[in-house]
C-alpha positions in Angstrom: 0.0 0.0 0.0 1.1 3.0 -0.9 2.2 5.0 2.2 0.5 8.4 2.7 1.2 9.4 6.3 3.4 12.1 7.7 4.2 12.3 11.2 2.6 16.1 11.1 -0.8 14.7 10.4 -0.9 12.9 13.9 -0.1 16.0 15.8 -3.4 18.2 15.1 -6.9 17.9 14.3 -7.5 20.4 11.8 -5.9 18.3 8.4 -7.3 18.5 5.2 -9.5 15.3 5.5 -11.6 14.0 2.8 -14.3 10.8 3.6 -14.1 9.1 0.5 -13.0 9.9 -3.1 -15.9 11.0 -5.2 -16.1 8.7 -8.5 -15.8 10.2 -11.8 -18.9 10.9 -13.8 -18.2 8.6 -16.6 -17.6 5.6 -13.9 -20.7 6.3 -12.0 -22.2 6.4 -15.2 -20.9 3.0 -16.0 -22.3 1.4 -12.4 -25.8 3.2 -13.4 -25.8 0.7 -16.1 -25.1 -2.3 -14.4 -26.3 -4.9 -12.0 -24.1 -4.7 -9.1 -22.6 -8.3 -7.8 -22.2 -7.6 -4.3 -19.5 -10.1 -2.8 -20.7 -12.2 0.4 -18.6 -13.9 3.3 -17.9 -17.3 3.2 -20.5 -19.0 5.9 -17.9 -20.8 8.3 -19.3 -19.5 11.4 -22.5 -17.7 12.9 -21.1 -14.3 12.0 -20.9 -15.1 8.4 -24.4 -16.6 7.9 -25.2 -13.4 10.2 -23.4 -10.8 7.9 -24.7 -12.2 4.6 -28.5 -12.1 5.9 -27.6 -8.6 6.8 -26.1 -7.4 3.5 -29.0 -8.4 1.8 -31.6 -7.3 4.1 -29.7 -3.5 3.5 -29.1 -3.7 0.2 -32.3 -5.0 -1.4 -34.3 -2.3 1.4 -31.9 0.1 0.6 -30.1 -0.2 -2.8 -32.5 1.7 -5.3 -29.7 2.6 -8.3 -29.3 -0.7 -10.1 -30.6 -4.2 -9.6 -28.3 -6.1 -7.1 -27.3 -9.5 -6.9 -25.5 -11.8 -3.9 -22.4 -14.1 -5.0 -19.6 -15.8 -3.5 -15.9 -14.8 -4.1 -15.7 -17.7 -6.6 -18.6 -16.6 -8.6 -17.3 -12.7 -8.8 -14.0 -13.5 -9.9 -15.1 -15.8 -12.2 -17.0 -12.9 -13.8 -14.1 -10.3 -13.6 -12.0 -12.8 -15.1 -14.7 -12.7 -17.9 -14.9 -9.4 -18.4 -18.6 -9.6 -18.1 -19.7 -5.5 -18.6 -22.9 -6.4 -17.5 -21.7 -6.4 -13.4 -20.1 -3.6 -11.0 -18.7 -5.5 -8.4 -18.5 -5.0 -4.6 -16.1 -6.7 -2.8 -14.3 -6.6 0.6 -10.9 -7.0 1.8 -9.3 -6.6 5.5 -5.8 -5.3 6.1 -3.5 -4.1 8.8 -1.2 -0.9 7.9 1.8 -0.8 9.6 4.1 2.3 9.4 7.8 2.2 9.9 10.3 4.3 10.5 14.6 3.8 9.7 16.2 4.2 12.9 20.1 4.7 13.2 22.8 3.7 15.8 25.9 4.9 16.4 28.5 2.0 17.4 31.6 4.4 17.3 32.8 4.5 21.4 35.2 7.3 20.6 32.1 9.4 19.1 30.0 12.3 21.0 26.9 10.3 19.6 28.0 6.7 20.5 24.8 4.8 21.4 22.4 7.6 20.3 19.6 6.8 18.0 18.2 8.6 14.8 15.5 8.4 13.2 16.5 10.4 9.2 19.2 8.4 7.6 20.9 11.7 6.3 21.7 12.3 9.8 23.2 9.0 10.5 26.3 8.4 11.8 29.0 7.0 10.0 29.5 4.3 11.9 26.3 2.9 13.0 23.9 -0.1 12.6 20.6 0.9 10.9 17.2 -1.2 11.3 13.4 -0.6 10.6 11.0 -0.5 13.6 7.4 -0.2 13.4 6.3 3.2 14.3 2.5 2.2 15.0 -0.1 0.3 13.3 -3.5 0.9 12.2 -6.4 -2.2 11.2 -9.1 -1.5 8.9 -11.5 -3.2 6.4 -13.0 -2.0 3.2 -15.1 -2.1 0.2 -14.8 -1.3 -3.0 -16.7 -0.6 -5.9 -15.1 -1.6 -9.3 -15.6 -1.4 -13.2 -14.7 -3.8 -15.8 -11.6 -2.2 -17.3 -9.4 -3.2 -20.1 -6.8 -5.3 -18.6 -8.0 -5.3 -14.8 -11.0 -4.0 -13.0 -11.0 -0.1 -12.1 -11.8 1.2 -8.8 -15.2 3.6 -8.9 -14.3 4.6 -4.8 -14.0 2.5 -1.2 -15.7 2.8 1.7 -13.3 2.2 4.8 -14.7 0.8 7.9 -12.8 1.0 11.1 -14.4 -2.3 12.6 -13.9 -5.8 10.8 -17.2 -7.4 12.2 -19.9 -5.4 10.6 -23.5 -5.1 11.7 -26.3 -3.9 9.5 -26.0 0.0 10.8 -22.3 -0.3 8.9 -24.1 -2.1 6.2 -26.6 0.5 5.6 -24.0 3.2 5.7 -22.1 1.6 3.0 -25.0 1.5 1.5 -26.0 5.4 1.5 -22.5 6.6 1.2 -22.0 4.6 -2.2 -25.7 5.9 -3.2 -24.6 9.4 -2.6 -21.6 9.4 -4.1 -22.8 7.4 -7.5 -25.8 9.1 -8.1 -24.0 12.9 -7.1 -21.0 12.3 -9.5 -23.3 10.9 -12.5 -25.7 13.7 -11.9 -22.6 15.9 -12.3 -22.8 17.8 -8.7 -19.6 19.3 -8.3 -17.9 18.3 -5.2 -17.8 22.0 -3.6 -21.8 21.6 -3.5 -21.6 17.6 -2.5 -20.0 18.7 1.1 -21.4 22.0 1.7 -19.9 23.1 5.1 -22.2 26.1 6.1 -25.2 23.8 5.9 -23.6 20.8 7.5 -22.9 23.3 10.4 -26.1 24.8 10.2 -28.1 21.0 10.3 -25.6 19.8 13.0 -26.7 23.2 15.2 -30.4 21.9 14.9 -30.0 18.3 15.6 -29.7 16.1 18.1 -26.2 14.5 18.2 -26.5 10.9 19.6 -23.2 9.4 20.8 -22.4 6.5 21.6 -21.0 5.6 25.1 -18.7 2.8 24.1 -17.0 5.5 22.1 -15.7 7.2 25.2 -14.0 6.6 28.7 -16.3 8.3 31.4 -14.0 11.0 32.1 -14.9 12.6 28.6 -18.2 12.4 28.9 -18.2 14.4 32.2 -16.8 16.7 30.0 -19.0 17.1 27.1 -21.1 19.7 28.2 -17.9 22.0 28.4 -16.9 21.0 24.9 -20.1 21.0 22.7 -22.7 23.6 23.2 -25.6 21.8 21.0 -28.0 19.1 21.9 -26.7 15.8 22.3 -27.5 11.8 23.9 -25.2 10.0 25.3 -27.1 6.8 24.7 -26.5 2.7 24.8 -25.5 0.7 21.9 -28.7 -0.8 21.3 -30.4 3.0 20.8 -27.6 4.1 18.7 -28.2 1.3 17.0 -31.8 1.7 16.8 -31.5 6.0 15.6 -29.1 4.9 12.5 -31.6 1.7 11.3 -35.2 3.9 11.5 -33.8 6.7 10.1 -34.9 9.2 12.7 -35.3 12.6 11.9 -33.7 15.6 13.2 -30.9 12.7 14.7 -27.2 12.8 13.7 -24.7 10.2 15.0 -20.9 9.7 15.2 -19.1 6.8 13.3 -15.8 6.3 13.3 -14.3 5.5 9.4 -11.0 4.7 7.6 -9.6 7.0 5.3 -7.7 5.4 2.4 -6.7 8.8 0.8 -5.2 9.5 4.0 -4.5 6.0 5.6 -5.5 6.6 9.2 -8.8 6.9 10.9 -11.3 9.5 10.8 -14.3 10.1 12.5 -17.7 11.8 11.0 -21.2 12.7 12.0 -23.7 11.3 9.8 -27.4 12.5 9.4 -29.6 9.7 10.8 -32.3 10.3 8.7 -30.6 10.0 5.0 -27.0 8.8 5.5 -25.3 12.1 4.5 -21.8 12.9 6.2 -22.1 16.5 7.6 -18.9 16.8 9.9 -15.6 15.1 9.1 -12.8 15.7 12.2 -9.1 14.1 12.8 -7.1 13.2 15.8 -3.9 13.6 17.6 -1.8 12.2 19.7 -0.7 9.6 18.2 1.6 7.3 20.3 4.6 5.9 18.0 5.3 2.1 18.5 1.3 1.0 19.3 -1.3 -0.2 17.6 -4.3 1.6 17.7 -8.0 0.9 18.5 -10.4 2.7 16.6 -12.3 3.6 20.0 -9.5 6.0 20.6 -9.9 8.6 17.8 -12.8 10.4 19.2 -12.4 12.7 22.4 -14.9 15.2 24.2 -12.5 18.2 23.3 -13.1 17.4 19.8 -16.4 18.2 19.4 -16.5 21.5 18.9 -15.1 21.1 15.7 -18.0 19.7 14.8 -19.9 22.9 14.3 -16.6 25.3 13.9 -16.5 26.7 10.0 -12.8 26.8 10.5 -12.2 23.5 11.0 -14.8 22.0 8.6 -13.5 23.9 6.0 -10.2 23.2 6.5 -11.2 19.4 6.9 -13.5 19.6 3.8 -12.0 18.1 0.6 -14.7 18.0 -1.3 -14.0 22.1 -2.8 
């Protein structure tokens, strides 16, 4: 994978953040015209059997662009391998980015550096023993949509989760956020008017933000009111859950994503009643040498950014 990080990105939360890269119009034409093949798990164990009834519940419910069909991984590659023009396909990987970092030793005893340890090999001593360590690690799974191309399938855009088990509330927001972005780029709605941060802010201001409390340790939510001025829930899993699958109105929620243009996580706040992505924030403090948990991206102090135009437009790709 190609790497993408910079050791400045970890250090604030105001980076030029995009969700997910918005297809171009003659690809989302091209999945307009298909039946999309939507790749299932294989059915080794309950969550497998569990995950493909879910899929299909969402998508057939939800799915309202193409016709959609349910194969194995066999039965999709056999029809990439065909070339068959008459499918988009959706399939899903998992992967685990791990970032490293050239470290250098000096091993001269006579030298003012002897034993000290760099990290930029232009600063390296000249007598020293060099290795790679991993700087911190990051695990993510994704879909993505793809086009029969000329000699290999072309990616339309992915959707990055932050969680390998999904449930049907990721399902149906891989659902939306493909919708959105298909139907948007064919229809030719440039991206500056796709994201539009002064009505995000303004729809954020007038809903209720639900947040989940296995999102946060309980000294941040003692601290929420002080951070984030708006209405908001701090609510159960099973309500969250409940908020995302009947669509409430006047509801947004948190969900935490993975960003491939950027190759670390994200976390957004999505309009319960549609789907649409309305706040996009980073996080710091990012601890070299650990692998990190998804739950630890969002923090009570970030929430204002949530309805601060600075930040949002600073976060907002989509211009």
């Amino acid at each position: 994978m190609k790497n993408l990080l910079s050791p400045i990105v970890f250090f604030f939360s105001l980076c030029a953040f995009s969700q997910y890269e918005y297809p171009k119009k003659e690809n989302a034409d091209i999945v307009l015209q298909s039946t999309l093949a939507v790749q299932l798990l294989d059915e080794e164990d309950e969550y497998g059997k569990y995950a493909n009834t879910a899929i299909k519940e969402i998508f057939n419910e939800n799915w309202k662009l193409t016709e959609v069909i349910f194969l194995s991984k066999a039965e999709i590659e056999k029809l990439k391998e065909s070339k068959d023009s008459k499918y988009t396909y959706l399939t899903h990987d998992d992967a685990l980015l791990k970032e490293t970092r050239m470290n250098h030793v000096s091993t001269d005893p006579s030298s003012t550096t002897f034993g000290r340890r760099y990290s930029m090999g232009a600063n390296a001593p000249t007598k020293s023993v060099s290795y790679q360590r991993v700087a911190f690690t990051f695990a993510y799974y994704s879909y993505n949509i793809e086009i029969v191309g000329k000699k290999k399938p072309i990616s339309v855009t992915k959707i990055g989760f932050a969680n390998g088990e999904l449930s049907k509330i990721d399902y149906l927001f891989l659902c939306q956020q493909l919708s959105h972005l298909i139907n948007s780029s064919s229809k030719e709605v440039p991206e500056k008017s796709y994201y539009n941060v002064e009505s995000n802010i303004e729809k954020n201001k007038n809903s209720q933000l639900i947040l989940p409390r296995d999102f946060f340790k309980e000294k941040d939510i003692e601290k929420m009111d002080s951070n984030y001025e708006y209405d908001f829930e701090v609510v159960d899993a099973e309500k969250y859950q409940n908020t995302i699958l009947n669509k409430e109105t006047g509801k947004t929620y948190v969900k935490i994503i993975w960003s491939h243009q950027h190759s670390m996580y994200l976390w957004v706040v999505v309009n319960a009643e549609d789907g649409t992505i309305i706040a996009q924030t980073g996080f710091g403090g990012v601890k070299f040498g650990k692998n990190h948990e998804a739950n630890e991206v969002i923090k009570a102090k970030h929430l204002k950014y949530i309805t601060s135009k600075m930040a949002q437009k600073v976060n907002n790709r989509y211009k």
